[in-house]
PDB file of N, H, CA, C and O in Angstrom:
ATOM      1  N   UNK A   1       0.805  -1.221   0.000  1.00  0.00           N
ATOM      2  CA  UNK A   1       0.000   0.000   0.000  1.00  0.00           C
ATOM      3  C   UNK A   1       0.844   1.281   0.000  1.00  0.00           C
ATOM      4  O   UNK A   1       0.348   2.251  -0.573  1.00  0.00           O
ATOM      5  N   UNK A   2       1.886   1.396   0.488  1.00  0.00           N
ATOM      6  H   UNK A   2       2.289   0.608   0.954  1.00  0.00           H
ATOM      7  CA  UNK A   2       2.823   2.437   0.871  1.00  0.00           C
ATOM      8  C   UNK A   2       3.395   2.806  -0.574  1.00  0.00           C
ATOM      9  O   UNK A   2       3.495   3.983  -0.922  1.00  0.00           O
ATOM     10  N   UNK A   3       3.829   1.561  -1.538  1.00  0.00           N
ATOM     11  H   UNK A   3       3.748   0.606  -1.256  1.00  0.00           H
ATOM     12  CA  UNK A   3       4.618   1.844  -2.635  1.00  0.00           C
ATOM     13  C   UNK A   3       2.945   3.004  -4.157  1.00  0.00           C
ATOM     14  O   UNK A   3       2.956   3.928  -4.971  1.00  0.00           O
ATOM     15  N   UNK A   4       1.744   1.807  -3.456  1.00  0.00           N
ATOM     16  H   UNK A   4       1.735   1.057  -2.796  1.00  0.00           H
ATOM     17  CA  UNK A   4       0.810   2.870  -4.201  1.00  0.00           C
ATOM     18  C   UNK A   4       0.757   4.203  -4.057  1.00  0.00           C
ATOM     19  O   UNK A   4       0.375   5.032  -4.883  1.00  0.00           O
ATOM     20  N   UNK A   5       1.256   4.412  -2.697  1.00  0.00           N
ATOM     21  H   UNK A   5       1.566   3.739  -2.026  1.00  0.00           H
ATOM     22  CA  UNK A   5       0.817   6.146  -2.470  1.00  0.00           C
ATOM     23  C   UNK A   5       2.523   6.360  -3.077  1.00  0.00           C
ATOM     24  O   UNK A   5       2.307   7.341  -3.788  1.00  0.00           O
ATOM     25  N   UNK A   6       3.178   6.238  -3.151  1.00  0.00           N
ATOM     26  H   UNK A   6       3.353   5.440  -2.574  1.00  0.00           H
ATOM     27  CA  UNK A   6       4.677   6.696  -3.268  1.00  0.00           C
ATOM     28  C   UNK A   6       4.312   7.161  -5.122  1.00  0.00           C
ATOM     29  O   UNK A   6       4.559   8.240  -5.662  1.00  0.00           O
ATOM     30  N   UNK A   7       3.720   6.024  -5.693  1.00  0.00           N
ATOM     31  H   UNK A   7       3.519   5.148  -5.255  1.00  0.00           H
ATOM     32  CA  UNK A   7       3.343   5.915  -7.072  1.00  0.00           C
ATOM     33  C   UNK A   7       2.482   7.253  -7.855  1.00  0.00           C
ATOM     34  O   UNK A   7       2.614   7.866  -8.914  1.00  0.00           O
ATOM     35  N   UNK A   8       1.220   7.324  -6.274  1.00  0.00           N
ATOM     36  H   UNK A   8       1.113   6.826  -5.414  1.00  0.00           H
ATOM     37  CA  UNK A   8       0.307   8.287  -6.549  1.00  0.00           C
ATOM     38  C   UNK A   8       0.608   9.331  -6.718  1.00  0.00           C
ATOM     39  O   UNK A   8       0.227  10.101  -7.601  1.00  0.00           O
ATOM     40  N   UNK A   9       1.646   9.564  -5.533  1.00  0.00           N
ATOM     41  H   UNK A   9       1.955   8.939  -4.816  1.00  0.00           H
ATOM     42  CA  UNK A   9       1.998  10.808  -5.440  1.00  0.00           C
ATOM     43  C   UNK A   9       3.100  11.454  -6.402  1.00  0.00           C
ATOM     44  O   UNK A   9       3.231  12.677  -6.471  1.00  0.00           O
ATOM     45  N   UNK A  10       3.865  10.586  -7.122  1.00  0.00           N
ATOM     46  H   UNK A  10       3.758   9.594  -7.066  1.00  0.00           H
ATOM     47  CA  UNK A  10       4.380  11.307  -8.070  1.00  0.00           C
ATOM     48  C   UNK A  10       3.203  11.559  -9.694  1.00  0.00           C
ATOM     49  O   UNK A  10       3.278  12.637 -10.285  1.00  0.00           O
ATOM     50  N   UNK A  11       2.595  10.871 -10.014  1.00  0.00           N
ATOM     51  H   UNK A  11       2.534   9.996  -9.535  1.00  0.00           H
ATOM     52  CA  UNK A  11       1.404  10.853 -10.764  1.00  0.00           C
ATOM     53  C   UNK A  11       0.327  11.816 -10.318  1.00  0.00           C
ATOM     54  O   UNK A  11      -0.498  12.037 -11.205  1.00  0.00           O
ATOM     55  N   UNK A  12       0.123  12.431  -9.203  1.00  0.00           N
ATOM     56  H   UNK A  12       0.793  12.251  -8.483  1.00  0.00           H
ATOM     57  CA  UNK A  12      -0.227  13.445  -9.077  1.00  0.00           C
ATOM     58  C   UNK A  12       0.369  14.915  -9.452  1.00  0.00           C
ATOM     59  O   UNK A  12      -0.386  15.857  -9.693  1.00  0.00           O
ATOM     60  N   UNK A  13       1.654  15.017  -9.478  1.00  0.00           N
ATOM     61  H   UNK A  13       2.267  14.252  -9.283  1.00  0.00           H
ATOM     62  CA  UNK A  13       2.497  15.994  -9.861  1.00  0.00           C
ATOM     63  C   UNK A  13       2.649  16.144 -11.098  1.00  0.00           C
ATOM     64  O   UNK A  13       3.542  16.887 -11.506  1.00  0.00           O
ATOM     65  N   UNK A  14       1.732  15.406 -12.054  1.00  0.00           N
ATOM     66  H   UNK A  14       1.007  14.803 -11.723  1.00  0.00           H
ATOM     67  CA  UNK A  14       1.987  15.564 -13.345  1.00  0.00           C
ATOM     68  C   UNK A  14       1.729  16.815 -14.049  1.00  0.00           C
ATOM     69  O   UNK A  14       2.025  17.881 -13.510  1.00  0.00           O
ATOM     70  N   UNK A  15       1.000  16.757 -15.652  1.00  0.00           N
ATOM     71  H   UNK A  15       0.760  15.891 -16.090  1.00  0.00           H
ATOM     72  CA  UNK A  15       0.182  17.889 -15.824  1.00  0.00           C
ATOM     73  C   UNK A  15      -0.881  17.519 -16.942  1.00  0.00           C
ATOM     74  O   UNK A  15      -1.300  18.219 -17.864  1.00  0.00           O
ATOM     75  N   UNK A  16      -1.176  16.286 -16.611  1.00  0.00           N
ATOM     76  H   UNK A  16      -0.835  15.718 -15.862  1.00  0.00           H
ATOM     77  CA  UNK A  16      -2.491  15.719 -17.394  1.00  0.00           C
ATOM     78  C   UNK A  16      -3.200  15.038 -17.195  1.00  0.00           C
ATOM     79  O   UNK A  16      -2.668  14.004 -16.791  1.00  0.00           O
ATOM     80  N   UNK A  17      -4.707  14.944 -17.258  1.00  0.00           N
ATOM     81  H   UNK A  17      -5.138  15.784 -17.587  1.00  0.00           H
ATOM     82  CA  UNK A  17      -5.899  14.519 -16.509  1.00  0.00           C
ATOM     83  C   UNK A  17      -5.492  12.647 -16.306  1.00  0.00           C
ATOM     84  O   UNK A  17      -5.478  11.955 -15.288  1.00  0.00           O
ATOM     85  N   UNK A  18      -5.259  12.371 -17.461  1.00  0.00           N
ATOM     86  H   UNK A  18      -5.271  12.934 -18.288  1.00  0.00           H
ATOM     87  CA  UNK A  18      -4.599  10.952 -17.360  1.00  0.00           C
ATOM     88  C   UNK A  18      -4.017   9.800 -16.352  1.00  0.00           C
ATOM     89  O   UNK A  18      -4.284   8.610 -16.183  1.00  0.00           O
ATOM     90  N   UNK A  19      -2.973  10.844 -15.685  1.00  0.00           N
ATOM     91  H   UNK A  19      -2.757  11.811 -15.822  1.00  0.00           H
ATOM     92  CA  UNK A  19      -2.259  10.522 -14.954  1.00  0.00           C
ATOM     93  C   UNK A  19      -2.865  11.209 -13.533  1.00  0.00           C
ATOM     94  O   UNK A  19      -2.676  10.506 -12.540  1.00  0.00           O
ATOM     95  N   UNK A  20      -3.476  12.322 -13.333  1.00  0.00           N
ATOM     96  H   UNK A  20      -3.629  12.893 -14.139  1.00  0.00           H
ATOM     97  CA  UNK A  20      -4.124  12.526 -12.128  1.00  0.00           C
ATOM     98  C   UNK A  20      -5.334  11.328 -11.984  1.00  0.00           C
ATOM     99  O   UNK A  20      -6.000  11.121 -10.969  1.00  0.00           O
ATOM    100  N   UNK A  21      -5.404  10.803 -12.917  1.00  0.00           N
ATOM    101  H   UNK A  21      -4.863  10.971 -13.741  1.00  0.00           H
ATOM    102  CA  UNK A  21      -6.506   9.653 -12.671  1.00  0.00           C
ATOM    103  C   UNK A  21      -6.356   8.170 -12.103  1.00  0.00           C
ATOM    104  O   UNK A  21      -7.043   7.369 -11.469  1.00  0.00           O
ATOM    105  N   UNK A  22      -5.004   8.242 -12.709  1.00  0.00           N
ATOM    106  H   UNK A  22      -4.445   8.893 -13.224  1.00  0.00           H
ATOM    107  CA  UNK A  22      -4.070   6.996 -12.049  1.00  0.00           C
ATOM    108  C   UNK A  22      -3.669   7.611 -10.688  1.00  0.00           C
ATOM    109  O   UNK A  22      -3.934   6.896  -9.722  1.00  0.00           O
ATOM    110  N   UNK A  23      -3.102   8.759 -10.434  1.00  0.00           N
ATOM    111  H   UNK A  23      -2.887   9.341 -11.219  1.00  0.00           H
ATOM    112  CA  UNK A  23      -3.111   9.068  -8.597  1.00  0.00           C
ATOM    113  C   UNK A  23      -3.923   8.827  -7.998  1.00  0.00           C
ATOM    114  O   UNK A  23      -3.801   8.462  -6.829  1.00  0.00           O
ATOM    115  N   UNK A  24      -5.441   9.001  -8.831  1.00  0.00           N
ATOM    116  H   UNK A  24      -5.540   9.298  -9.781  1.00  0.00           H
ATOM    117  CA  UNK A  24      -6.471   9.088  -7.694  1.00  0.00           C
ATOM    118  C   UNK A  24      -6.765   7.982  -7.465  1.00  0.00           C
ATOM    119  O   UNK A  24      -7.110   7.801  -6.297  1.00  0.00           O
ATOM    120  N   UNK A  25      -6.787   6.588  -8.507  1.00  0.00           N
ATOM    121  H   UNK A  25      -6.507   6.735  -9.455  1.00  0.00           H
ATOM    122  CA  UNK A  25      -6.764   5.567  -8.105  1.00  0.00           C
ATOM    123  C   UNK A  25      -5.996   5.302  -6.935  1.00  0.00           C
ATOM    124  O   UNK A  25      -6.488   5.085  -5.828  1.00  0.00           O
ATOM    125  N   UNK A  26      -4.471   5.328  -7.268  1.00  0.00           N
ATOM    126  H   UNK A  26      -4.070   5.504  -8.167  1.00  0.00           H
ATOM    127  CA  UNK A  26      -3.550   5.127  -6.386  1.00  0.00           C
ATOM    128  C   UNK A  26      -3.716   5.069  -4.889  1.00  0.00           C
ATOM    129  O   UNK A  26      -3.690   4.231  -3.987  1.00  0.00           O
ATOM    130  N   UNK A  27      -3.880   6.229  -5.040  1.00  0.00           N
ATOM    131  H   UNK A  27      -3.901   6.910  -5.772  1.00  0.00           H
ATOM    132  CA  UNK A  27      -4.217   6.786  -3.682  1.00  0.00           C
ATOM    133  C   UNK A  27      -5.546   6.695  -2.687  1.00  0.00           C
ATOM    134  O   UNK A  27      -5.725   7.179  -1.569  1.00  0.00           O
ATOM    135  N   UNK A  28      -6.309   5.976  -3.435  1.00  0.00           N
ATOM    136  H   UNK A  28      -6.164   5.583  -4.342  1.00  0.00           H
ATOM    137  CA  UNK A  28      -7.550   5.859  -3.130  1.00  0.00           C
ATOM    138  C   UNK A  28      -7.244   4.859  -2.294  1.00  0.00           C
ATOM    139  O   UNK A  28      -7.329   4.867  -1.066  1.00  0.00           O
ATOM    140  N   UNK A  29      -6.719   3.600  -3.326  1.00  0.00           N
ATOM    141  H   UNK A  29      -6.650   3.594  -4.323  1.00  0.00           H
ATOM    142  CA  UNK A  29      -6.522   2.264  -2.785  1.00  0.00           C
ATOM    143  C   UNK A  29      -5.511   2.317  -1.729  1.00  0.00           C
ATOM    144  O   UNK A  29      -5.378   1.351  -0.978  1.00  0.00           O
ATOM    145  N   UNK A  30      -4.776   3.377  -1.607  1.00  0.00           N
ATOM    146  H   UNK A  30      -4.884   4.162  -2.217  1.00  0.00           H
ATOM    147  CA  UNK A  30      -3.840   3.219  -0.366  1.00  0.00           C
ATOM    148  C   UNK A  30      -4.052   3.491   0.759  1.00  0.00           C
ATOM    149  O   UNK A  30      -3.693   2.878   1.764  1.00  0.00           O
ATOM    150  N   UNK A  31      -4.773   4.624   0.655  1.00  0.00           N
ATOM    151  H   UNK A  31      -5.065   5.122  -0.161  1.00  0.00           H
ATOM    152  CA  UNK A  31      -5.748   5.784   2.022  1.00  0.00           C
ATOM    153  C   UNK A  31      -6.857   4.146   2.137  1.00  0.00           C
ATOM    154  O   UNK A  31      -7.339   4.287   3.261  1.00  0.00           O
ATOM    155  N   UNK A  32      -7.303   3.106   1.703  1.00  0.00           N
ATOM    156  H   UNK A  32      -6.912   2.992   0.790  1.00  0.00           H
ATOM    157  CA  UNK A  32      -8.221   2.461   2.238  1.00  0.00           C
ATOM    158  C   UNK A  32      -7.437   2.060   2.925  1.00  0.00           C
ATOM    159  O   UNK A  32      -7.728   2.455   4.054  1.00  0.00           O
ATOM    160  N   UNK A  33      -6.506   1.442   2.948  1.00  0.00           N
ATOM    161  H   UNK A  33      -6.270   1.121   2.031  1.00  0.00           H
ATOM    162  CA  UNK A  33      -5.183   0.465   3.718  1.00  0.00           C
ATOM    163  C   UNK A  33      -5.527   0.610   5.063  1.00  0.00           C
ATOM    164  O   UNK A  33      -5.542   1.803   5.367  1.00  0.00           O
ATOM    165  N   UNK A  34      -5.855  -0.254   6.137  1.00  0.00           N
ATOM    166  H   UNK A  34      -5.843  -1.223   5.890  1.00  0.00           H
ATOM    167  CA  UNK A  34      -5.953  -0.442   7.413  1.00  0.00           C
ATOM    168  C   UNK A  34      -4.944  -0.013   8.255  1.00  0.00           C
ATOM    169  O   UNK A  34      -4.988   0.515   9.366  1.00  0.00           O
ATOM    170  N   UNK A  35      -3.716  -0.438   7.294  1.00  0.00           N
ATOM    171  H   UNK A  35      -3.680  -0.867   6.391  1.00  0.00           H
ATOM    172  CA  UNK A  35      -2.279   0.631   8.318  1.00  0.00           C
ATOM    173  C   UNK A  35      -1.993   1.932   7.709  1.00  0.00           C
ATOM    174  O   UNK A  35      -0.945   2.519   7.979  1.00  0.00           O
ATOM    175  N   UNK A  36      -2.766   2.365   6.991  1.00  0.00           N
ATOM    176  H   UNK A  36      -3.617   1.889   6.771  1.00  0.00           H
ATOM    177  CA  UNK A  36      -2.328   3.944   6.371  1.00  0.00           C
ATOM    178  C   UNK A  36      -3.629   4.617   6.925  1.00  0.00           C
ATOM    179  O   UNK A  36      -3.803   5.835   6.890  1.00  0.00           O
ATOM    180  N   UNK A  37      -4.552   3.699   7.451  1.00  0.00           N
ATOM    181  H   UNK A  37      -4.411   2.709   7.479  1.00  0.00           H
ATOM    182  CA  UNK A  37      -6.140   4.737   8.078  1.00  0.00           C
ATOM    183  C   UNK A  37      -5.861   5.941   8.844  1.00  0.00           C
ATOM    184  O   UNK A  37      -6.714   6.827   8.781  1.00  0.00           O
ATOM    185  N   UNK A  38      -4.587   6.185   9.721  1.00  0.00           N
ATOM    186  H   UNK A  38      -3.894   5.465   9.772  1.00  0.00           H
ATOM    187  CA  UNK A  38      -4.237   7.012  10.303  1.00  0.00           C
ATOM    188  C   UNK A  38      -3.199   7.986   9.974  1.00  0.00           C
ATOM    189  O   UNK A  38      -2.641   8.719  10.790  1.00  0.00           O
ATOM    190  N   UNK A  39      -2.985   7.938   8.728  1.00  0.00           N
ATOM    191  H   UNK A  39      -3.438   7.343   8.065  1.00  0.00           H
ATOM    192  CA  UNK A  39      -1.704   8.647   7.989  1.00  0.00           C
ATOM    193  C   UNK A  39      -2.482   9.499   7.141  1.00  0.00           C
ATOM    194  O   UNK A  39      -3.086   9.206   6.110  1.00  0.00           O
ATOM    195  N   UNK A  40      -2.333  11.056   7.978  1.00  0.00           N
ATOM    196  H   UNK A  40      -1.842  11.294   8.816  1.00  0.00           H
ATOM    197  CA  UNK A  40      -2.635  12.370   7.244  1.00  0.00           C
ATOM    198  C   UNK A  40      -2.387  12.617   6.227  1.00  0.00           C
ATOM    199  O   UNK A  40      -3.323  13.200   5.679  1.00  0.00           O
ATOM    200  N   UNK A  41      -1.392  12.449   5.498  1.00  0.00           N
ATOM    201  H   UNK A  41      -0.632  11.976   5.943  1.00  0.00           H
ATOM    202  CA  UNK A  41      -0.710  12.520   3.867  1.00  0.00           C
ATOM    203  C   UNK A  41      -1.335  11.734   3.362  1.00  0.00           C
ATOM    204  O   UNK A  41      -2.109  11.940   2.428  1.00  0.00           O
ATOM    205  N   UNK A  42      -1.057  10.432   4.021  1.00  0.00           N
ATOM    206  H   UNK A  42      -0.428  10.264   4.780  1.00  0.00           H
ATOM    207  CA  UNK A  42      -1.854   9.562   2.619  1.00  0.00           C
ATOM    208  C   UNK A  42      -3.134   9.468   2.619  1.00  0.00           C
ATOM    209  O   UNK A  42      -3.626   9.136   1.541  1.00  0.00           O
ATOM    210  N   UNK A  43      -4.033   9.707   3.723  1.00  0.00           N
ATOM    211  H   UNK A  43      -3.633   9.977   4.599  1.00  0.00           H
ATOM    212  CA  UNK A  43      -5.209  10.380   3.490  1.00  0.00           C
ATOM    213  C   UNK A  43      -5.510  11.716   2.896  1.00  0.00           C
ATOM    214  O   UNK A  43      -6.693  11.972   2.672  1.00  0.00           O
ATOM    215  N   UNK A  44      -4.507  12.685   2.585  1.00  0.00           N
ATOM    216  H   UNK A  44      -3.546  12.477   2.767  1.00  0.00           H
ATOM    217  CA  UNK A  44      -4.984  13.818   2.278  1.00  0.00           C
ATOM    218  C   UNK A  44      -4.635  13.964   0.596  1.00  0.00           C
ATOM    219  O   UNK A  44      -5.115  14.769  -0.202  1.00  0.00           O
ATOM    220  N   UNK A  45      -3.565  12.824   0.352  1.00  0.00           N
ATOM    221  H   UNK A  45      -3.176  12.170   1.001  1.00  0.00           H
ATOM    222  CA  UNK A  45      -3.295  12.896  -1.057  1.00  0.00           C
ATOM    223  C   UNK A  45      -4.475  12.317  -1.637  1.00  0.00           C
ATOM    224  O   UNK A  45      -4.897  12.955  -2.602  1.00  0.00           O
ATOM    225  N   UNK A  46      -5.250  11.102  -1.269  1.00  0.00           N
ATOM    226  H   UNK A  46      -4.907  10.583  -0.485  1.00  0.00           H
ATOM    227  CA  UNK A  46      -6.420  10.142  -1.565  1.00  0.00           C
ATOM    228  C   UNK A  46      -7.315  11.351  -2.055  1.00  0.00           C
ATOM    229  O   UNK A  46      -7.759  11.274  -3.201  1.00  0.00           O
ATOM    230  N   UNK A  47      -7.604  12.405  -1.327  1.00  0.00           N
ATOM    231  H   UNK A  47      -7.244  12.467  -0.396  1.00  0.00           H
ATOM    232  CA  UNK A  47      -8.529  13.177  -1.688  1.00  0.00           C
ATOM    233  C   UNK A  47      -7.921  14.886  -2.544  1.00  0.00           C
ATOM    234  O   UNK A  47      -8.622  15.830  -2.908  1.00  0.00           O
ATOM    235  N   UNK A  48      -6.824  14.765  -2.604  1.00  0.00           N
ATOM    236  H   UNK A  48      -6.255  13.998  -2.308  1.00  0.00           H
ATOM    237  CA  UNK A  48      -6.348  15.569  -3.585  1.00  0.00           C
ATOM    238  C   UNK A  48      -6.011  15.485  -4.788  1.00  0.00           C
ATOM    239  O   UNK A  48      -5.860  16.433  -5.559  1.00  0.00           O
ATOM    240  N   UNK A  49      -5.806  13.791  -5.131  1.00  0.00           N
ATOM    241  H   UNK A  49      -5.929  13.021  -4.504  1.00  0.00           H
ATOM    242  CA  UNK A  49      -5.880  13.593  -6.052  1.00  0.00           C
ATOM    243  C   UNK A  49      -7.354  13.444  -7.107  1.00  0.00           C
ATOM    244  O   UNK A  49      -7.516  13.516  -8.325  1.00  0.00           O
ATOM    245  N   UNK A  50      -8.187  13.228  -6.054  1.00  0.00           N
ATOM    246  H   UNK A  50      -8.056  13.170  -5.064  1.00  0.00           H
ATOM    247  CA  UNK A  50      -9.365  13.222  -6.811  1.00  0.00           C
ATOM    248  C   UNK A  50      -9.837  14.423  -7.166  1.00  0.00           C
ATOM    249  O   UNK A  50     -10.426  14.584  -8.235  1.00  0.00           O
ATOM    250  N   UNK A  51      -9.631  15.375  -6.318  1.00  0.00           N
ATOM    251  H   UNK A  51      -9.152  15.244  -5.449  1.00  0.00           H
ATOM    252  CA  UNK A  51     -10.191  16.861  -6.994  1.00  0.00           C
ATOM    253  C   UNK A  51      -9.320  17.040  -7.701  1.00  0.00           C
ATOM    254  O   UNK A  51      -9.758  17.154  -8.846  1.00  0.00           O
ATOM    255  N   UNK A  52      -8.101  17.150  -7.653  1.00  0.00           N
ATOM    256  H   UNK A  52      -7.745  17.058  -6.723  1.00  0.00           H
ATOM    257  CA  UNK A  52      -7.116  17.346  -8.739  1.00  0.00           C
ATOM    258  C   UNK A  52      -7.244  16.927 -10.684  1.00  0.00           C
ATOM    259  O   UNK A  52      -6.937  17.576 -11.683  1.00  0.00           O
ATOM    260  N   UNK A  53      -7.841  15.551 -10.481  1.00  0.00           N
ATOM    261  H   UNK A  53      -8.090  15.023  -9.669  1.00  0.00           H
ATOM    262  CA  UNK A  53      -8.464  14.572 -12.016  1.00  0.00           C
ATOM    263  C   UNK A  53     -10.008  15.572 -11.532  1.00  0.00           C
ATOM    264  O   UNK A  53     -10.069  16.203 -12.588  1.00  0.00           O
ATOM    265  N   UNK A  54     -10.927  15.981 -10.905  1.00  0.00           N
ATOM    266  H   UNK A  54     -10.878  15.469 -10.047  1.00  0.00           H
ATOM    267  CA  UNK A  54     -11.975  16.768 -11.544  1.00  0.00           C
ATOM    268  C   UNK A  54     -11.803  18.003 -11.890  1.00  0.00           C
ATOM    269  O   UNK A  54     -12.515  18.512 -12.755  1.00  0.00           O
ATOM    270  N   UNK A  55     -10.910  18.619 -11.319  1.00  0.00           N
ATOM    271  H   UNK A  55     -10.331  18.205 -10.617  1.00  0.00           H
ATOM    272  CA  UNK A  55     -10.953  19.522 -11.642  1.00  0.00           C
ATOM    273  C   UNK A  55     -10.318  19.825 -12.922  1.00  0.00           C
ATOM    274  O   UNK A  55     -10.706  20.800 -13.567  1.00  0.00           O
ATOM    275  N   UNK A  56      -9.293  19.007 -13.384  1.00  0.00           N
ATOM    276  H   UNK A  56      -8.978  18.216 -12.861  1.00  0.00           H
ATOM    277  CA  UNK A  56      -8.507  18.713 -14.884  1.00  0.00           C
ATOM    278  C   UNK A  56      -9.624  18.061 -16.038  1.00  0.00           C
ATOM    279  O   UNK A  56      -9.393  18.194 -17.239  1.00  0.00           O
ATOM    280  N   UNK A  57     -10.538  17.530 -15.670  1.00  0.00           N
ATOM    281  H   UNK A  57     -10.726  17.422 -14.694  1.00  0.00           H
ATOM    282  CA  UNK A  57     -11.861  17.200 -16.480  1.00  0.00           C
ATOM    283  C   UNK A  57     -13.016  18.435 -16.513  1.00  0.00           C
ATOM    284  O   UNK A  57     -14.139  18.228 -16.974  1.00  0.00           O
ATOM    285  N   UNK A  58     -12.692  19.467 -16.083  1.00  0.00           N
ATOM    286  H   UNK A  58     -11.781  19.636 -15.708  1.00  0.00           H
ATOM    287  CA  UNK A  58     -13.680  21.162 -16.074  1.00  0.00           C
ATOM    288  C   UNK A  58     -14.943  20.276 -14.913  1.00  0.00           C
ATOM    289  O   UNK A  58     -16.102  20.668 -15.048  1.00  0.00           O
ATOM    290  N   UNK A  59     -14.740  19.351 -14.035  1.00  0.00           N
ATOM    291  H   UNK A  59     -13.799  19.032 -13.925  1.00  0.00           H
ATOM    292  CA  UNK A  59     -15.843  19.385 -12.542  1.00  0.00           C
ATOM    293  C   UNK A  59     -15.139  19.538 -11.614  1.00  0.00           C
ATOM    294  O   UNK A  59     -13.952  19.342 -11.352  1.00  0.00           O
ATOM    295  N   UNK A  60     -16.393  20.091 -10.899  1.00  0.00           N
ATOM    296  H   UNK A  60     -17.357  20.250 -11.111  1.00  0.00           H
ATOM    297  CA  UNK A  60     -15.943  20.461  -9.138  1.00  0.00           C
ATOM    298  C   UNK A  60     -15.478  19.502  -8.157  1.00  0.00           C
ATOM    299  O   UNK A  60     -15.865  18.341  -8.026  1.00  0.00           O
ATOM    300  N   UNK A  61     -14.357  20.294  -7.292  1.00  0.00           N
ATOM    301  H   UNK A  61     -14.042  21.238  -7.398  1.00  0.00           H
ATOM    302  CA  UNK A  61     -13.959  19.499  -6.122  1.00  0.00           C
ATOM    303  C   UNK A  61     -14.776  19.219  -5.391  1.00  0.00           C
ATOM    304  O   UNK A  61     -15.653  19.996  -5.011  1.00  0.00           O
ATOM    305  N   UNK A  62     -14.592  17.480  -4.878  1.00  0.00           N
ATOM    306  H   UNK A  62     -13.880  16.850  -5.186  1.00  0.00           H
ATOM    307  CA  UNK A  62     -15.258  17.127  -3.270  1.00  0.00           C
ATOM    308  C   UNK A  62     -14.955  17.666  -2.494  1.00  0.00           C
ATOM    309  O   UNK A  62     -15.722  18.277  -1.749  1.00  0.00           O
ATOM    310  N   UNK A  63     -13.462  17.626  -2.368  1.00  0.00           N
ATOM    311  H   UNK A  63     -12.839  17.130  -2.973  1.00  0.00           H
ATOM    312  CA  UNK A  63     -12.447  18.276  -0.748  1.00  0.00           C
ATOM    313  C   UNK A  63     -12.261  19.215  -0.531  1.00  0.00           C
ATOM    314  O   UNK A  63     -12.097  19.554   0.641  1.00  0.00           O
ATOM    315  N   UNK A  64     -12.178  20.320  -1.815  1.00  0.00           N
ATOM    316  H   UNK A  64     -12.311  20.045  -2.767  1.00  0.00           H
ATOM    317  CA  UNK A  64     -11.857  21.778  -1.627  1.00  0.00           C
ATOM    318  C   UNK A  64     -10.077  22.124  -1.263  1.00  0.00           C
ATOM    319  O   UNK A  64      -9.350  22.971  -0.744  1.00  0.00           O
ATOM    320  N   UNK A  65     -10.046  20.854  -1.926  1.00  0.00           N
ATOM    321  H   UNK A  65     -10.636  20.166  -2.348  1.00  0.00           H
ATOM    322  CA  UNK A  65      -8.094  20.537  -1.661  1.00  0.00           C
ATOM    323  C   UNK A  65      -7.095  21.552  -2.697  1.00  0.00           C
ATOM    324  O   UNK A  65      -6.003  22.099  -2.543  1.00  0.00           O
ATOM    325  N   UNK A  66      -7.843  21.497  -3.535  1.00  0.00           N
ATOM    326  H   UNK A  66      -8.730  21.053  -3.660  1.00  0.00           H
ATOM    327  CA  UNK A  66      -6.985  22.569  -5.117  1.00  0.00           C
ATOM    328  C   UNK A  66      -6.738  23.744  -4.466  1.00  0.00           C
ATOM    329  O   UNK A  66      -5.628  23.910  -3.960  1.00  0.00           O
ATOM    330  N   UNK A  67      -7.595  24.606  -4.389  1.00  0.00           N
ATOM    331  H   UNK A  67      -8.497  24.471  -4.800  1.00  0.00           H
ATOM    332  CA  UNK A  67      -7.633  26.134  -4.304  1.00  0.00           C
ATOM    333  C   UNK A  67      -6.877  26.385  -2.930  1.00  0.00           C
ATOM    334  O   UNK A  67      -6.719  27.604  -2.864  1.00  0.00           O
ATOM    335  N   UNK A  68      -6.549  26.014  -2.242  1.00  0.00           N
ATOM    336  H   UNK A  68      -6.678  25.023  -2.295  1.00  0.00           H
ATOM    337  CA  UNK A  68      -5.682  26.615  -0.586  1.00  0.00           C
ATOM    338  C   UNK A  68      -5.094  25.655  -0.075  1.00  0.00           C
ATOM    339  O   UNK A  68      -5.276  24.476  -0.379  1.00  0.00           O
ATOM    340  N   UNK A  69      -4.212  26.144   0.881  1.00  0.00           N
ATOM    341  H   UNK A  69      -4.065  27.102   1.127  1.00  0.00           H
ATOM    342  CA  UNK A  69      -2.889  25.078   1.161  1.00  0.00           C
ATOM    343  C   UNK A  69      -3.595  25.370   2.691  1.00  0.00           C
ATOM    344  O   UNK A  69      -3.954  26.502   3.018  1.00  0.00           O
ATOM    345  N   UNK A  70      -3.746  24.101   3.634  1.00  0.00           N
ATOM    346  H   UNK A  70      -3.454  23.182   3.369  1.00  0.00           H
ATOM    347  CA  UNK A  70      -3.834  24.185   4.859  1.00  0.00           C
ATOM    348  C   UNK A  70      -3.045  22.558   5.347  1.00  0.00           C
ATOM    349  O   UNK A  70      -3.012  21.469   4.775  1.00  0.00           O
ATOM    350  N   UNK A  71      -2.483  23.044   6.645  1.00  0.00           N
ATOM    351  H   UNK A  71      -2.510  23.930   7.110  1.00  0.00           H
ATOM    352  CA  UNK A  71      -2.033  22.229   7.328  1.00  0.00           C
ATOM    353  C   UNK A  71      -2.531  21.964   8.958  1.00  0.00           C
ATOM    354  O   UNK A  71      -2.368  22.996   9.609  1.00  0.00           O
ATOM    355  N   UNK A  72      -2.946  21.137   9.556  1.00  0.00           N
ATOM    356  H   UNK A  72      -3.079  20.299   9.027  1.00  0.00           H
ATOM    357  CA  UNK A  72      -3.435  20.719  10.851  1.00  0.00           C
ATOM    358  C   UNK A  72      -2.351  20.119  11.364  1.00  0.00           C
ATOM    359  O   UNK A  72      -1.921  19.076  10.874  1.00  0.00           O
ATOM    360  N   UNK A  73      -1.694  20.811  12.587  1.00  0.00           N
ATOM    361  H   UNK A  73      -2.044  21.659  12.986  1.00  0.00           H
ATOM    362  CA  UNK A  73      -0.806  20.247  13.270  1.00  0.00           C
ATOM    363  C   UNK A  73      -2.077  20.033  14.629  1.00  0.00           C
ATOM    364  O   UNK A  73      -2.999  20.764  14.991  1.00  0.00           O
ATOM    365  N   UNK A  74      -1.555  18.587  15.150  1.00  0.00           N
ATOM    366  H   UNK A  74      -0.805  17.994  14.856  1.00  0.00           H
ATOM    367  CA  UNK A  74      -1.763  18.154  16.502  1.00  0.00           C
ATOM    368  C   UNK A  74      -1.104  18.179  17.821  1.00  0.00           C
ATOM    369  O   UNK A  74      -1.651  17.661  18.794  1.00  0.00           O
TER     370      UNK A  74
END
């Protein structure tokens, strides 16, 4: 699961809907992972990559992840 998000996350950095589609897979399937359930990144890429492929297809974000950079420290 770890090597999917490693995968996602460079496939997210791309610059074509294509390949943000393969992140969002990626990352989807990794953020499900029972030992990544608690891992902020790879939960937060799971859902950045998906607005990332809608928003590269002209639809709206779920997460509201594109437009502003926020970070939650604990």
């Amino acid at each position: 699961p770890i090597d999917k998000f490693h995968a996602a996350f460079i496939f997210h950095h791309s610059n074509n809907s294509k390949d943000y589609k393969i992140a969002s897979v990626l990352a989807t399937e990794a953020a499900k992972n029972e030992e990544l359930k608690e891992n902020y990144v790879v939960q937060w890429l799971g859902k950045a990559a998906y607005d990332r492929y809608m928003k590269s297809i002209g639809k709206p974000e779920k997460y509201n992840t594109q437009d502003k950079f926020s970070i939650d420290f604990e």
